[in-house]
Structure formats: structure tokens, C-alpha cells
C-alpha positions in Angstrom: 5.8 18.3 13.3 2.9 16.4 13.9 1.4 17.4 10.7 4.2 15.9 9.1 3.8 12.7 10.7 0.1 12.5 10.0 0.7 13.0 6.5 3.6 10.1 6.2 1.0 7.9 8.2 -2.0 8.3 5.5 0.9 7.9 2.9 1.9 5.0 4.4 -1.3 3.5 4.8 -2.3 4.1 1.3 1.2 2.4 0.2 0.5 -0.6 2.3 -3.1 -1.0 0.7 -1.3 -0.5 -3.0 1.5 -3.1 -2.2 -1.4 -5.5 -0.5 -4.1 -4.7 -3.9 -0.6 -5.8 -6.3 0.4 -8.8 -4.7 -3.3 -10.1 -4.3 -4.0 -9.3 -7.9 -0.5 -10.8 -8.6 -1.3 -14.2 -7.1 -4.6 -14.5 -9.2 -2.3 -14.7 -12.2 -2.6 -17.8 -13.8 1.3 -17.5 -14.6 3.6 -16.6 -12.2 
């Protein structure tokens, strides 16, 4: 079980740093 869990944490870690690299490179936009 806790294999599982440390698996879902490093996937959610690298989702948070995808969502955080698309909204930073989504407010550099010129247009919105």
C-alpha cells in the first residue's frame, strides 16, 4: 500500500508542476 501511495504522491507532484508550468506560460500570453 504504501507503494501505491508513493507512486500517486510523485504523480501528483509532477501534475502540480505541469498545471503550475501552463498557467505561468498562459499568463505570458500577450492575449488572453
Amino acid at each position: 500500500m504504501s507503494r501505491i501511495s508513493k507512486y500517486m504522491e510523485a504523480m501528483l507532484e509532477v501534475y502540480g508542476d505541469k498545471v503550475e508550468l501552463t498557467k505561468s506560460t498562459y499568463d505570458k500570453r500577450p492575449y488572453r
